[in-house]
Structures are given as C-alpha cells and as structure tokens.
C-alpha positions in Angstrom: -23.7 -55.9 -4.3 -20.3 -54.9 -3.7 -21.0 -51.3 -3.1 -23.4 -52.9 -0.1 -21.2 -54.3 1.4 -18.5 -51.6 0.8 -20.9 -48.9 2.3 -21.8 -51.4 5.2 -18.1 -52.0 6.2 -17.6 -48.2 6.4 -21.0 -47.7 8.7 -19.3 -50.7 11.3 -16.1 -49.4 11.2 -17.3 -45.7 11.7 -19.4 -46.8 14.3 -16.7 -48.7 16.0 -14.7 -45.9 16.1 -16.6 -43.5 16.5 -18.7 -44.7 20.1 -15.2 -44.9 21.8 -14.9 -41.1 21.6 -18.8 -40.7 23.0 -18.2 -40.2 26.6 -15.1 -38.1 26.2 -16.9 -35.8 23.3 -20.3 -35.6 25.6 -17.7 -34.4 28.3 -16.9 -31.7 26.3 -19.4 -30.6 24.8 -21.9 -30.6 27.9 -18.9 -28.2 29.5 -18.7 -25.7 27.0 -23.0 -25.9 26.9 -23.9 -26.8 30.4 -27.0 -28.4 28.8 -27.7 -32.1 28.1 -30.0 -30.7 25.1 -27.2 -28.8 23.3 -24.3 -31.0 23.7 -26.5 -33.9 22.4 -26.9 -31.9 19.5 -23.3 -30.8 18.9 -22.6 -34.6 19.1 -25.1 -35.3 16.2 -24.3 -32.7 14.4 -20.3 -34.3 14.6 -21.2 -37.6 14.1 -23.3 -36.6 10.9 -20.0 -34.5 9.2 -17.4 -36.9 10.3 -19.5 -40.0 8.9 -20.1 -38.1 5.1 -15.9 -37.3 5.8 -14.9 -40.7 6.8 -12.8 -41.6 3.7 -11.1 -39.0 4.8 -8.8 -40.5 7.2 -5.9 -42.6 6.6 -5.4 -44.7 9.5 -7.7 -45.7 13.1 -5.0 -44.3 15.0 -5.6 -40.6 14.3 -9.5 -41.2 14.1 -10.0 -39.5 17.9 -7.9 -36.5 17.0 -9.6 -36.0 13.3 -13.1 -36.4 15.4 -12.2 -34.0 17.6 -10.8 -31.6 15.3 -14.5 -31.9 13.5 -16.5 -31.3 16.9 -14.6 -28.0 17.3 -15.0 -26.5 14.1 
C-alpha cells in the first residue's frame, strides 16, 4: 500500500509541476514547428521522459530548467 501512495505522490507533484511550464513549453515548441500538431507532440513526448526521470531531480526549484533541458534534447 505504501508504494501506492508513494507512486501517487510522485504523479501530483509531477503534475503540479509540470502544467506550470505548459504554456511556456507550447510557446516553444509551436515556434520552432509552426504546427499545433507537432508541438503537441514534442510536449508529450517531454512530459512522457521527464515523468519516468522525475526522481531525478533534487529540488522544485530547478524543475523548469531540468524540464526544459529534456524538451530540447
């Protein structure tokens, strides 16, 4: 049961973190793609590698430049 829990702490605070980079990642990626279609895709595809890295990181404050750092790679 504690692994549950453990895993479901990670997804919140992942998710937490994670949407307050959205508009600022979309804004990115939608100007180096100039299509909707493709920068929704690099966002998944950034969302999925940064959530299996998310132990990862050390602290929240850093989280922005590490998810960055993953988007452009």
């Amino acid at each position: 049961m504690c692994c549950t829990q453990d895993l479901e702490t990670k997804k919140l605070e992942f998710e937490k973190l994670a949407l307050q980079c959205l508009d600022p990642l979309f804004d990115t990626a939608f100007r180096m793609t100039k299509s909707t279609e493709k920068a929704q895709a690099l966002i998944q595809d950034t969302y999925i590698r940064a959530y299996k890295s998310f132990d990862e990181i050390e602290d929240d404050l850093g989280f922005r430049i590490w998810f960055f750092k993953i988007f452009k790679s």
